[in-house]
KOLFIDO-327904 format. One record per residue (C-alpha): residue number from 1; y, x, z. Coordinates in Angstrom, 3 decimals. Layout:
- seq | yy | xx | zz
- NUM | Y | X | Z
...
REM end
This chain:
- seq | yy | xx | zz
- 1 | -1.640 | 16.013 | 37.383
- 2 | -2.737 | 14.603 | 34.157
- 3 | -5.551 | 12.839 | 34.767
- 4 | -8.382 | 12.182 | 31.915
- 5 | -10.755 | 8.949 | 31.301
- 6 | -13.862 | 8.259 | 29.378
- 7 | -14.741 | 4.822 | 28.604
- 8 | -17.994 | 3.861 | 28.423
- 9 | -20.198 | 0.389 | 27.359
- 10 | -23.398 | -0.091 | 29.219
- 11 | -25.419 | -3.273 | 29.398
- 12 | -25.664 | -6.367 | 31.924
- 13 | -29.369 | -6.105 | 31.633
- 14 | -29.082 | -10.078 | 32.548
- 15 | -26.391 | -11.549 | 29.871
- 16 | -27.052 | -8.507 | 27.451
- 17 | -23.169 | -7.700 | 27.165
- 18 | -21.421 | -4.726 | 27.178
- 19 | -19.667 | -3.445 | 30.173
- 20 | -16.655 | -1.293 | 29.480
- 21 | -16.600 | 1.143 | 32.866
- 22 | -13.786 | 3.809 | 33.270
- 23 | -14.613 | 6.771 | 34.579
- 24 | -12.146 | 9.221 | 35.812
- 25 | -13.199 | 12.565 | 34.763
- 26 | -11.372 | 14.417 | 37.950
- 27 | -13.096 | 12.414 | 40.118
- 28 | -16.852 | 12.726 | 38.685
- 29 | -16.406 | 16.590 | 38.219
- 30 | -19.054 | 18.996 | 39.837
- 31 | -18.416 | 19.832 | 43.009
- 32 | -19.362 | 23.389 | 42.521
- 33 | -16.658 | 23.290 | 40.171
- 34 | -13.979 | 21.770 | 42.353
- 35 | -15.054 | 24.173 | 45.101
- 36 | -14.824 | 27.365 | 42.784
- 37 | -11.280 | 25.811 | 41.855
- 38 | -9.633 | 25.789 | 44.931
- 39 | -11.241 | 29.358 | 45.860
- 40 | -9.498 | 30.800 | 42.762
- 41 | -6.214 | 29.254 | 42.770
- 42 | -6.417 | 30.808 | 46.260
- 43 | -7.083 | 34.146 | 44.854
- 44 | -4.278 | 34.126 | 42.163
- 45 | -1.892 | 32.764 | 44.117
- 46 | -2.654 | 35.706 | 46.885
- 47 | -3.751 | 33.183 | 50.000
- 48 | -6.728 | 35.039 | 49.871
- 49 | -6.812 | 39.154 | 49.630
- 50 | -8.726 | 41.527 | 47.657
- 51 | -11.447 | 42.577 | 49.702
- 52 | -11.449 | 40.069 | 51.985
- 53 | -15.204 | 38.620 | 52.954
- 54 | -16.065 | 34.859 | 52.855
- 55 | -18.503 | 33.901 | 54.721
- 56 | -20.544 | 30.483 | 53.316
- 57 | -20.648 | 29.242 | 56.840
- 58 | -16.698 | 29.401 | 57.526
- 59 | -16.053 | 28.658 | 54.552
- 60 | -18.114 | 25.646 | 53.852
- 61 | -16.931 | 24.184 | 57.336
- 62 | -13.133 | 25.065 | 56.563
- 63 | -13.752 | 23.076 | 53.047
- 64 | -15.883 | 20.518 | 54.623
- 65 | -18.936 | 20.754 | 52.395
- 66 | -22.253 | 22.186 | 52.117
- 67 | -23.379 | 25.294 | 51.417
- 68 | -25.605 | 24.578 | 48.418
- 69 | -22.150 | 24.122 | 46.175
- 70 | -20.483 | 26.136 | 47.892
- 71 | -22.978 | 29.138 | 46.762
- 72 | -23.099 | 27.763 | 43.268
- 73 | -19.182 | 28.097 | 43.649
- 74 | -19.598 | 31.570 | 44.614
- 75 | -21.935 | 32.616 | 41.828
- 76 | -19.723 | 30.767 | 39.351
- 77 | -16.745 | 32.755 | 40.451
- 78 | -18.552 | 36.299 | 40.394
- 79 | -19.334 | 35.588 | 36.811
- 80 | -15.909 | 35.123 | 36.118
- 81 | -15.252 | 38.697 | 38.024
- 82 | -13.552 | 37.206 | 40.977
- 83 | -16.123 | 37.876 | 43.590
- 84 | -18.964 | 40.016 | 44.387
- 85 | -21.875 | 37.985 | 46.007
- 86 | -24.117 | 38.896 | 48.596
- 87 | -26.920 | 36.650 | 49.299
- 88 | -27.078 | 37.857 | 53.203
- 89 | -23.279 | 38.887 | 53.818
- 90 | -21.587 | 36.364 | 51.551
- 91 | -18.585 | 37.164 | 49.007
- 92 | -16.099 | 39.872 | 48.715
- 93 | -12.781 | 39.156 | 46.719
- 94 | -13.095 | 41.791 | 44.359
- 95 | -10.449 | 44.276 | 44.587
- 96 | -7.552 | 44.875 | 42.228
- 97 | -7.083 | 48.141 | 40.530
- 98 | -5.278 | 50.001 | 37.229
- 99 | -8.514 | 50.417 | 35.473
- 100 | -9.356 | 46.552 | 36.534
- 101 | -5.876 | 45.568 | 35.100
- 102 | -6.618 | 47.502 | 31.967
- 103 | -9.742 | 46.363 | 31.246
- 104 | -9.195 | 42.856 | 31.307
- 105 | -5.987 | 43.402 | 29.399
- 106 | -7.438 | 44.959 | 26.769
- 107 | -10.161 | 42.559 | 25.869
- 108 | -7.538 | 39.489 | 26.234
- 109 | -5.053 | 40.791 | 24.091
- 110 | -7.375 | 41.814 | 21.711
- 111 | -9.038 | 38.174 | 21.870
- 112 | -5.794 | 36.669 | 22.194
- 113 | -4.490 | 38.141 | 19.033
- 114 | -7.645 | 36.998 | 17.272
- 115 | -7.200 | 33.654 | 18.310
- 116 | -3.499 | 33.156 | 17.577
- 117 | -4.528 | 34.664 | 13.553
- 118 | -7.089 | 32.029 | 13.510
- 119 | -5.145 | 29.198 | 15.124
- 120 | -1.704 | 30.113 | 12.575
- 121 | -2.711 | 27.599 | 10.002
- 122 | -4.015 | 25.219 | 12.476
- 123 | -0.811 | 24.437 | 14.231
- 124 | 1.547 | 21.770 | 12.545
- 125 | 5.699 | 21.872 | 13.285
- 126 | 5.314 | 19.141 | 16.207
- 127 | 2.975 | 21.591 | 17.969
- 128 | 5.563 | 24.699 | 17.104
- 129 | 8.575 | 22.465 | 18.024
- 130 | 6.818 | 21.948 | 21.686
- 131 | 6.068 | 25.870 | 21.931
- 132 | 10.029 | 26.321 | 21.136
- 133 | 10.477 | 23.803 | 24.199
- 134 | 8.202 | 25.205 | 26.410
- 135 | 10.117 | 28.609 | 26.279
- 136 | 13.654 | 27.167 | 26.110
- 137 | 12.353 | 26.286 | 30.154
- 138 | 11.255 | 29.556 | 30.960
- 139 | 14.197 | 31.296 | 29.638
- 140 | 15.941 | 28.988 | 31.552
- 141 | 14.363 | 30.409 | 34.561
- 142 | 14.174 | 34.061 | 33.497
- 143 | 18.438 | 33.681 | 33.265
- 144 | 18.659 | 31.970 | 36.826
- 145 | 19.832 | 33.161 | 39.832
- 146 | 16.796 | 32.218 | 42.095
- 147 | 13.720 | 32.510 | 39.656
- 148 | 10.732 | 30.003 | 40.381
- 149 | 8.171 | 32.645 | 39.203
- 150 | 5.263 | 29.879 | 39.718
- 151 | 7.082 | 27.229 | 37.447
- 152 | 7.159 | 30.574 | 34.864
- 153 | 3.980 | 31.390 | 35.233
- 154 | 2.592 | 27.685 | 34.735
- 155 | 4.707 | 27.223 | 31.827
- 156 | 3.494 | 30.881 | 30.043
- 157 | -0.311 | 29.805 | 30.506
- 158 | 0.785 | 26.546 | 28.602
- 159 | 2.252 | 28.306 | 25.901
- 160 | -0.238 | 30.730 | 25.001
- 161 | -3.147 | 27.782 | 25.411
- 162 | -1.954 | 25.553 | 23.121
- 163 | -1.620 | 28.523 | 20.618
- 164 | -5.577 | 29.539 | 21.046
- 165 | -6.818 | 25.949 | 21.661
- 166 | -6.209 | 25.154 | 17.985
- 167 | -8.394 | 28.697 | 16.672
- 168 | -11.373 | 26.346 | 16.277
- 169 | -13.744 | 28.219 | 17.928
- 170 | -14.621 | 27.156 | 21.366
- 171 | -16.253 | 30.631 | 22.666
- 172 | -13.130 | 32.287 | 22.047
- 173 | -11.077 | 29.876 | 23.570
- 174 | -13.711 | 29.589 | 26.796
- 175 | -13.682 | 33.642 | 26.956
- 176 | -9.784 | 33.978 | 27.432
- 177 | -9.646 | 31.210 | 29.590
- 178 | -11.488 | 32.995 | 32.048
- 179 | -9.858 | 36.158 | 31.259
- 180 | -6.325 | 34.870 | 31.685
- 181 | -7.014 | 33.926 | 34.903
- 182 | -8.216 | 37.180 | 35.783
- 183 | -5.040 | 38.026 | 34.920
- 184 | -3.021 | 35.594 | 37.085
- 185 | -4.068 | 37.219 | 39.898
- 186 | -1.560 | 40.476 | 38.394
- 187 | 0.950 | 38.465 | 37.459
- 188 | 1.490 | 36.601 | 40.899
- 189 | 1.283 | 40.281 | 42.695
- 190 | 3.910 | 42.163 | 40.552
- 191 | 5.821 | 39.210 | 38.311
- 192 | 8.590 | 39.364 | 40.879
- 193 | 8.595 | 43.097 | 41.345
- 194 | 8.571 | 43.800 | 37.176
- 195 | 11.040 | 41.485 | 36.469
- 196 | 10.811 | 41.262 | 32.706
- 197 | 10.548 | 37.586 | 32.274
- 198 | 13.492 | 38.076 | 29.557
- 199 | 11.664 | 40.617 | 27.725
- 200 | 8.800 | 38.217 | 27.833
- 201 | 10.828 | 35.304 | 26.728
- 202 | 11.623 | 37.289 | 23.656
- 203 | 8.625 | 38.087 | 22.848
- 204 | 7.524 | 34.562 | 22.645
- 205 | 10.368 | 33.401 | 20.463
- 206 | 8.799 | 36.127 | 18.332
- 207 | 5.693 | 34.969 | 18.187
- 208 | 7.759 | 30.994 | 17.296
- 209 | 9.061 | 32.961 | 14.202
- 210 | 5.668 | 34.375 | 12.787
- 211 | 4.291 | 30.784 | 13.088
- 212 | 6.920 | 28.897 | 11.691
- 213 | 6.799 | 31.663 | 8.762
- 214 | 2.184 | 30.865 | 8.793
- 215 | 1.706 | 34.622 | 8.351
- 216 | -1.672 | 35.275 | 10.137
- 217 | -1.165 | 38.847 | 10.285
- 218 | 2.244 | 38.345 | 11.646
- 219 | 1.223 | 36.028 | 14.472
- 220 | -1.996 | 38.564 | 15.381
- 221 | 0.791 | 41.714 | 16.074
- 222 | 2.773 | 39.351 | 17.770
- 223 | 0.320 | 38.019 | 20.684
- 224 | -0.960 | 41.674 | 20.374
- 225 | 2.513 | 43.561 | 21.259
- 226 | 3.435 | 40.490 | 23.803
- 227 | -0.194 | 41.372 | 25.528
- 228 | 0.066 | 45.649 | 25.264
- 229 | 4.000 | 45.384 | 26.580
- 230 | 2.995 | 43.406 | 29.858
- 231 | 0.092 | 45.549 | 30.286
- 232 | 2.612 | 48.990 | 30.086
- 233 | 4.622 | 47.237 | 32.562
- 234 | 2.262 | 46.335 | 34.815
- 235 | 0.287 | 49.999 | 34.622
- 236 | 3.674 | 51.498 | 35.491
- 237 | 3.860 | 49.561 | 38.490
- 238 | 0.601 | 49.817 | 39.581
- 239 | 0.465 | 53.626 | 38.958
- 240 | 3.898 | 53.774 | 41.458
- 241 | 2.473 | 51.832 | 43.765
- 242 | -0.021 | 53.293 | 47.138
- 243 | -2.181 | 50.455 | 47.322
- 244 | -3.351 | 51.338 | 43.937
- 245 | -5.460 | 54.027 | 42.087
REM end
């Protein structure tokens, strides 16, 4: 894991001279935050179910920490729509469902697409030349034998951030952040099962062209059709499947 440092000059209040003191930024991060981190990766990756109850107690002894983050955790995740908090009976995973799916696909492709217009001009050939990279891998994957869907999934969140990180507007890009990983939690259930990761990897080298070619417009359809296709897919499934409504 990359690992980021701030440097920062304080004073010897004796000899008056600056004190350079790195900080690393993993290490100093909220605890609520690392808390809610692990509880989510646990929830996209499946570990823990939809509609399964945590209770602060268990919880807080299993992660070996109080229940004061650990609550802050909790509330931090239901804003994000991964849990439903009850002060007296703790948190329920929230479940997954076809109008859930659509919902949240909706508003990210929709946001998505906005932020890929704004971000066309923004993005220089290095940073187009890395995005052709990036999905050289996963097609790599998507024509292998044994397909290491978590490798593909890591590598598609990387692609489509480093398209909206450079729209210049940091709502936007905080907003589908939290919305793609609503997402994840899809995409680890039924990647495997829809098996389109070639249809996906097209869609991407798509999306290379219109940037190359700095057409706003072009980009915005792009990330828009990439974003309706994998929600079609996934309603399909989902519609097929008896676990679902």
């Amino acid at each position: 894991m990359c690992r980021l440092y701030t440097l920062y000059s304080i004073y010897n209040m004796t000899e008056k001279e600056p004190i350079k003191v790195v900080f690393n930024l993993d290490e100093i991060k909220p605890l609520r935050d690392k808390i809610a981190e692990s509880i989510r990766n646990s929830i996209i990756e499946g570990k823990i179910k939809p509609g399964e109850r945590l209770l602060e107690p268990e919880v807080a002894k299993t992660l070996g920490v109080s229940r004061t983050p650990l609550r802050e955790a909790f509330f931090q995740l239901e804003s994000e729509g991964f849990l439903k908090v009850n002060p007296r009976k703790g948190a329920l995973v929230t479940e997954t469902s076809l109008n859930d799916a659509e919902e949240i696909y909706v508003i990210k492709g929709a946001l998505e697409a906005l932020a890929a217009r704004l971000a066309t001009l923004n993005l220089n050939d290095e940073i187009i030349e890395e995005l052709l990279s990036i999905n050289k891998k996963m097609e790599s994957i998507a024509k292998s034998k044994k397909k290491d869907y978590k490798t593909f999934l890591e590598l598609n969140s990387i692609f489509h951030q480093k398209i909206y990180n450079h729209c210049g507007n940091e709502k936007l890009k905080k907003t589908i952040r939290t919305l793609r990983n609503q997402t994840l939690r899809y995409n680890y259930i039924f990647l495997s099962l829809l098996s389109h990761l070639n249809k996906s990897v097209n869609e991407h080298y798509e999306i290379i062209k219109a940037l190359r070619r700095r057409k706003p417009k072009e980009v915005e359809d792009a990330v828009k059709k990439h974003n309706d296709n994998a929600l079609s897919l996934l309603s399909e499934y989902i519609k097929n499947y008896n676990n679902f409504s």
